[in-house]
C-alpha positions in Angstrom: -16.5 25.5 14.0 -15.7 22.6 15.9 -18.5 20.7 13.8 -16.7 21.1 10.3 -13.1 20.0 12.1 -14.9 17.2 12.9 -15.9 16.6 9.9 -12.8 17.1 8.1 -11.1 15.2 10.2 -13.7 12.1 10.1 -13.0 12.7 6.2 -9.4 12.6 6.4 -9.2 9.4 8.7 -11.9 7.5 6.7 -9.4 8.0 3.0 -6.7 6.9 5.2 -7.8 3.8 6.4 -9.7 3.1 2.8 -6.2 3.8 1.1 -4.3 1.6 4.2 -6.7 -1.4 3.7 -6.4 -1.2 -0.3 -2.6 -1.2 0.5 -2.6 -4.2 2.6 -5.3 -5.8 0.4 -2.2 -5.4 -2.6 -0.2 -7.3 -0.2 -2.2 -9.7 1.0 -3.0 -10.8 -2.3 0.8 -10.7 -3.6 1.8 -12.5 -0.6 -0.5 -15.5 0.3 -2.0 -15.5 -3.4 1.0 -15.5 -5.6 3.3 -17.1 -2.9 1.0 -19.8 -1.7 -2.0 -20.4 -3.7 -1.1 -19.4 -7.2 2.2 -21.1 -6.7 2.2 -24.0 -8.9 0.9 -22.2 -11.4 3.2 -19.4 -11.1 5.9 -22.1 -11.1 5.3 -22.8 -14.4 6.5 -19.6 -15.7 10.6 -18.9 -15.3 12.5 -16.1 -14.8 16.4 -15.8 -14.9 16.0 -19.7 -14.0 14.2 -19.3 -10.4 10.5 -20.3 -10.6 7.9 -17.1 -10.8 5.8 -19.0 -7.6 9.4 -19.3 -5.6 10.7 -16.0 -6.6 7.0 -14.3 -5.0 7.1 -16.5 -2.1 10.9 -16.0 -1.2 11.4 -12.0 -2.5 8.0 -10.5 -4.1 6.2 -9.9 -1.6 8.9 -8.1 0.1 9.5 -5.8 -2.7 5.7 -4.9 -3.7 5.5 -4.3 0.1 8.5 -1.6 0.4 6.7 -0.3 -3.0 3.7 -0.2 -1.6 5.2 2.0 1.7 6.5 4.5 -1.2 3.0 4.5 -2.4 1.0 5.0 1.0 3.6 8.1 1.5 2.7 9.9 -1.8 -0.5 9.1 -1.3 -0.7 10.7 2.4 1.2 13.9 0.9 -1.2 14.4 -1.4 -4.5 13.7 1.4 -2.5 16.1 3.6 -2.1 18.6 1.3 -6.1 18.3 0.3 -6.9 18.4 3.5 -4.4 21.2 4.8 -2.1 19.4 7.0 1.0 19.5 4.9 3.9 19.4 7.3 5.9 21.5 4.8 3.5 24.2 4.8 4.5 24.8 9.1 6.6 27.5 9.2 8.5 27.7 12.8 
């Protein structure tokens, strides 16, 4: 018994940390690719007058990172609902 927890739990914290580094590989990208690298070419496109490379360095990043914290939740829900650990499912 303890075997298979161990293995469903060696499961469960291998998707996490695949999903968490996909997540911070997202931001990563946004952040130092569009906001540093990609910035003079982003600069060439305008939106509502600000720069597209300004806009990503200055708000972007901040906004695809609380998007991505709404994403790593509904992804966790579903992983812990796979996996049996749904907090809803507790009944005390």
């Amino acid at each position: 018994m303890s075997q298979i927890g161990s293995r469903y739990r060696q499961a469960y914290w291998k998707r996490n940390l695949t999903y968490v580094g996909l997540l911070l590989g997202v931001w990563f990208v946004v952040s130092y690719g569009f906001g540093i690298l990609l910035v003079e070419q982003l600069n060439a496109i305008r939106i509502g007058g600000f720069q597209l490379g300004f806009w990503f360095a200055q708000q972007g990043s901040i906004y695809v990172f609380v998007v991505l914290i709404f994403v790593y939740v509904k992804l966790m829900n579903r992983l812990d609902r796979e996996f049996e650990v749904d907090e809803r499912d507790e009944t005390s």
